[in-house]
N, C-alpha and C positions, 0 to 999 in steps of 0.2 A: 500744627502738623508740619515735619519738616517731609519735603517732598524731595525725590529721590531726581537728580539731573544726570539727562543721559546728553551724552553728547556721539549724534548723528553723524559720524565721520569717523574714516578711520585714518584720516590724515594725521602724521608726528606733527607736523603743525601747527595743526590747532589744540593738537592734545597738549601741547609743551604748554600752549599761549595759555589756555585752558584752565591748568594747572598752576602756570603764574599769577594768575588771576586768583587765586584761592579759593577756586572752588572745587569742592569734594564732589567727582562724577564718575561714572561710569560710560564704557565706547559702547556705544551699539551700533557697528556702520548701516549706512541705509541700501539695499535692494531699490532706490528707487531710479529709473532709467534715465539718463541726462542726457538731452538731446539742445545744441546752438542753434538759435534761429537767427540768421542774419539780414532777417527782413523788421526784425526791431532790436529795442538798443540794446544795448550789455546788461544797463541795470534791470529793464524789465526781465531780461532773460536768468540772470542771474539771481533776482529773485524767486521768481518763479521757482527755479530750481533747488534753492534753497529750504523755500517751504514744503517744497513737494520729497526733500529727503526728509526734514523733521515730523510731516504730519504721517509720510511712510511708517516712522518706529513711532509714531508716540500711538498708533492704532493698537498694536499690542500695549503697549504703556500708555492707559490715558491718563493716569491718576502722577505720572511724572512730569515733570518741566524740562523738553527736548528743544535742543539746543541744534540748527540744522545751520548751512552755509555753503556757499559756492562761489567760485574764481572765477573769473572771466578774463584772459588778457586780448587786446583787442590791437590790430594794425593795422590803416588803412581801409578803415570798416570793416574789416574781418574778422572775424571772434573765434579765437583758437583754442582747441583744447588738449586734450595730454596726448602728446606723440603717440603712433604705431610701434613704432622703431625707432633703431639708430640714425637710419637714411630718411625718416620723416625728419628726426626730432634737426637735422642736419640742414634741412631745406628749413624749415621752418626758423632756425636761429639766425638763418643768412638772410632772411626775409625781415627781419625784423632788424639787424645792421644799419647800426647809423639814423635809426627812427626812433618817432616817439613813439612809445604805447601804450594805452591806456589799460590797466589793472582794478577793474571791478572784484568786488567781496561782499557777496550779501549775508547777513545773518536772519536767522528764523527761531523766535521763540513760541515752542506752542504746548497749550495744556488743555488735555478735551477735558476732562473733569471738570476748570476753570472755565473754560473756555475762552480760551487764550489762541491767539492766533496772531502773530507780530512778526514784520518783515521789514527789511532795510537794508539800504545797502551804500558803500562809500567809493569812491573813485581816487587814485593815485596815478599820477605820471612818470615812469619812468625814462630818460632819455641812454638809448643804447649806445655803444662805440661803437663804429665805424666797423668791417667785416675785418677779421686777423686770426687768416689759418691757423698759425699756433696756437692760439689761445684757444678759437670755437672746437678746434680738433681735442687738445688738452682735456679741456671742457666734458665734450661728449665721450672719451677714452674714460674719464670717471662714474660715467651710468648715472647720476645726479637727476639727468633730463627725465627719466623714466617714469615720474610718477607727475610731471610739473606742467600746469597748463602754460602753452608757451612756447616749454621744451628745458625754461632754465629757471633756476632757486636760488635768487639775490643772497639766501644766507646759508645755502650750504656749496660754495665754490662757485656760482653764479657771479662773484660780485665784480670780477675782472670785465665783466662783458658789460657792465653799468656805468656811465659818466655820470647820472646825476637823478635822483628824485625827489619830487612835486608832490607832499602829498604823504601821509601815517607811513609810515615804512610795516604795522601789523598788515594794516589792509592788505599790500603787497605779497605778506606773507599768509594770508588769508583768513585771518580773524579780526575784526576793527575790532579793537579791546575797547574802547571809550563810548563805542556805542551799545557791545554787546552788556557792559558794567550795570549801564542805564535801565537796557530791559530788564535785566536779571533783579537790577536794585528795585525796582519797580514791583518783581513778583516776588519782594521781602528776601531777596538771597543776599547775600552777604560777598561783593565781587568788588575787583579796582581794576582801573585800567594796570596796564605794563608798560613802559618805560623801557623803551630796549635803545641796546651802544646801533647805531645804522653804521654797514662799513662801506657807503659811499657818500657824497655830499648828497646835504639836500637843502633844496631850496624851498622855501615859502613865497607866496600863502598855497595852503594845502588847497587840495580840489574838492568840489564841492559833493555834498551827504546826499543821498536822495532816499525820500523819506516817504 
């Protein structure tokens, strides 16, 4: 039986990464309500969240293999999520100037028919440049920040704001393709990691998986 894979998100994102991956899917974003807890870590929360958008749509789909995931970027122990605004997403870029921040991505594969239920998640570091009104204003004059936990997206105009990453450059962009490959290959689907050009340095070794 080939089973039908929806993928939980209505992120371009992860649909691109998705899609590079070769797998034939369907979006179904999730209704399910994402809430930061900053009283535990990124990964527990970012899983968490994760599952809790796939197991959302796979209730109506049990008999499909739902594909779910969540970002976390984190500064200073703090775990940010997608701007209000202009004037959030403004404070929040100047907040993270000049730091490191740590880039959480969990994925979720689950199948109630199977009974499947698989969660994980990877960590990446990104090290930001220093604060430069032209650039952050540039930046946020493009609307880019809008949908981006953070406020900024390394691959669409964000990359000016990055000196260097630690770390999958996918996780960053919020699908770890080599982990999610493994689940998928696991429930007989047919997927490869992606191989993408990163348009900043990056340095090794990557940060660690947590599993």
């Amino acid at each position: 039986m080939t089973r039908q894979i929806i993928l939980a998100s209505g992120s371009p994102r992860r649909k691109d990464l998705l899609q590079q991956m070769g797998v034939a899917f369907i979006v179904i974003p999730s209704d399910f309500d994402e809430q930061l807890d900053h009283s535990r870590s990124p990964a527990e929360v970012a899983k968490e969240l994760g599952l809790g958008k796939a197991l959302a749509v796979a209730a109506n789909h049990p008999e499909a293999i739902v594909v779910g995931g969540d970002t976390i970027v984190t500064v200073d122990r703090r775990q940010l999520g997608k701007p209000v605004d202009e004037s959030d997403a403004r404070a929040t870029l100047q907040a993270q100037a000049g730091k490191q921040v740590i880039i959480t991505s969990s994925i979720a594969v689950v199948c109630k028919e199977l009974g499947v239920e698989i969660v994980t998640a990877d960590e990446a570091l990104a090290q930001l440049k220093p604060y430069n009104k032209a650039i952050h204003e540039a930046y946020l004059a493009g609307g880019d920040w809008a949908d981006k936990a953070g406020s900024w997206g390394i691959q669409s105009g964000g990359a000016p704001l990055v000196d260097y990453i630690q770390g999958e450059y996918d996780t960053i962009l919020g699908l770890p393709t080599k982990l999610l490959a493994t689940l998928l290959q696991a429930q007989s689907v047919s997927a490869h990691y992606v191989d993408l050009t990163i348009p900043v340095p990056q340095r090794y070794p990557g940060a660690k998986a947590y599993h």
